[in-house]
C-alpha positions, 0 to 999 in steps of 0.5 A: 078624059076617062077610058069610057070617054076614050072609048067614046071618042075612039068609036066616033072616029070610027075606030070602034074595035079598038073601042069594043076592046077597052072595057075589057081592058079596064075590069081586067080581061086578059089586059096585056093581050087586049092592049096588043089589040087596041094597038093593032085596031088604032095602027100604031106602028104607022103613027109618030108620036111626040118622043114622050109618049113614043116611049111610054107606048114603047113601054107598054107595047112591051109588057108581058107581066105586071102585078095586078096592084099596078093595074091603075098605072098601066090604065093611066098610060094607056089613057095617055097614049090613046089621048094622044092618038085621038087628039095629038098634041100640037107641040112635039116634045124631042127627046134624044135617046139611044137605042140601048137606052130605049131598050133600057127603058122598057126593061125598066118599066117591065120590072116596075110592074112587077114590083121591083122597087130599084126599077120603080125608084129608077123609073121615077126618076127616068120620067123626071129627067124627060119633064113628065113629073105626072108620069114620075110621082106613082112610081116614087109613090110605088117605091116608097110604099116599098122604103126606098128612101130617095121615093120617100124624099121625092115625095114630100118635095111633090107635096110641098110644091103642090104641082103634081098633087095638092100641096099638103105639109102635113104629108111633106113634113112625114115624108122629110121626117122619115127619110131624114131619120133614116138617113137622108141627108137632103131630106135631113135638111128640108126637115130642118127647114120646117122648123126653121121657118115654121111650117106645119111645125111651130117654128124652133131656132133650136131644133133647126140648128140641131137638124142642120148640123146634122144636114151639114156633116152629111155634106148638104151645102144649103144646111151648110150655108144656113148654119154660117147664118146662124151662127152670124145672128145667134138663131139657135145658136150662140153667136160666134163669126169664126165657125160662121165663117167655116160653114159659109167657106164649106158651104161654097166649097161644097158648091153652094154659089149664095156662099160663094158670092157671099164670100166674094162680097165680104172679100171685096168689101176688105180690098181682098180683091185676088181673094173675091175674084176666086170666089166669084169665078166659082159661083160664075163657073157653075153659071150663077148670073150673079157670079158672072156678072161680080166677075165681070165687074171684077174685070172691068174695074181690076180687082183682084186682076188687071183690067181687061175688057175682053173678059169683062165683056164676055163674063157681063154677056153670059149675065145679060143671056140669063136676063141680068138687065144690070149687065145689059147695061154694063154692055151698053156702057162698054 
């Protein structure tokens, strides 16, 4: 729905100053001042919005500047929150915020608006934590217009999924390569991973290799991981299980739970029982359903540890809650 048709919608609801006010507002006519008044006709104050877009009309409500660039944005939200008023959401969505933190909020926005790329950056990521990635991808967009690195990163993560835009990964390669090249480790990673899987790019095993060990002395455990894979097979690499081993252990240690229960395995495999047992705690303390549920066999079985039912029923219930039908039927059993 486009303001026109808002204005449409607004008018046959009989809310027709509102209505008058929104092209105005849409060709620039002293906007601040006309949004205050579109509020004031529609009765705001005495309307309970659904926490989301309570705080975005916060936000807005709030504004006394922004820079004419951003004039779209702040038209998207004020579609947002009129949508909302003429037909609102059947679902309330809840989101807990404090006073200071909704004071923070619009503050936020106010210099987002106003060209302020730490406020954008932050303000994408504000949006994200609350589940709106639609209302997050222009500021990052915004940001990384002005070379915010982490926009940057975040942006070709948005293309790749294709959820909030189309997918294209001629954009998502250009956004890792740049945010990679100046110094982001995780985008240094899924950069690498390209190569590695051949997407967009032609696959290369040794450039791969070369952008994940570079990934990896920056401290990512996925690229950490992926370098014990390839130094396991010889992809990129020549074959050498003594430094496989060092990235797989680094790579749980920096916590990833694939390397962990990874480890796990091997140790159980080799009747290293103690030595599993830590490794699957690892991956289960971080809630892997995996690790739970190779922990709760552990404790079922005694290995590595004396057998104790207790532990094997609760580490086998934190499993089943996940939807591990494995450890439903080890609960059963038991």
């Amino acid at each position: 729905m486009n303001l026109q048709q808002l204005q449409q919608q607004l008018t046959e609801n009989g809310n027709v100053t509102a209505a008058n006010f929104i092209p105005l507002i849409e060709t620039g006519n002293d906007v601040i001042s006309n949004i205050s008044r579109v509020f004031e006709s529609c009765h705001t104050s005495t309307i309970d919005f659904s926490d989301d877009i309570g705080i975005l009309y916060t936000q807005v409500k709030n504004i006394s500047t922004y820079e004419q660039k951003y004039h779209d944005i702040l038209l998207r939200d004020l579609q947002t929150i009129l949508q909302e008023i003429i037909k609102p959401a059947d679902e309330l969505v809840t989101i807990f915020m404090e006073a200071d933190e909704l004071q923070e909020a619009k503050k936020i926005y106010q210099k987002a608006m106003n060209c302020n790329s730490d406020a954008q950056l932050e303000l994408g990521e504000f949006y994200k934590f609350i589940g709106h990635d639609d209302w997050a991808f222009v500021w990052y967009e915004a940001a990384a217009n002005q070379g915010k690195i982490d926009a940057i990163y975040w942006l070709g993560n948005y293309y790749y999924d294709g959820t909030v835009v189309e997918e294209n990964w001629e954009k998502t390669f250009e956004c890792y390569k740049e945010a990679a090249l100046k110094g982001h480790a995780d985008a240094m990673n899924n950069y690498a991973d390209m190569y590695f899987r051949g997407e967009y790019v032609e696959k290369d095993d040794k450039r791969a290799y070369e952008l994940f060990s570079i990934a990896a002395e920056r401290g990512v455990a996925e690229s950490m991981y992926t370098l014990g894979y390839m130094y396991e097979n010889g992809v990129g690499t020549e074959k050498d299980l003594e430094k496989s081993k060092h990235w797989f252990t680094q790579s749980a240690l920096a916590g990833d739970v694939f390397a962990a229960n990874r480890l796990g395995h091997e140790a159980f495999q080799n009747d290293r029982g103690e030595e599993a047992i830590r490794w699957y705690q690892m991956a289960a303390d971080k809630q892997d359903v995996d690790g739970e549920f190779n922990l709760g066999f552990c404790y079922e079985s005694g290995t590595g540890t004396p057998i104790n039912m207790k532990k094997a029923k609760y580490w086998y219930q934190r499993a089943a809650l996940q939807g591990d039908e494995e450890a439903k039927r080890k609960l059963k059993e038991l």
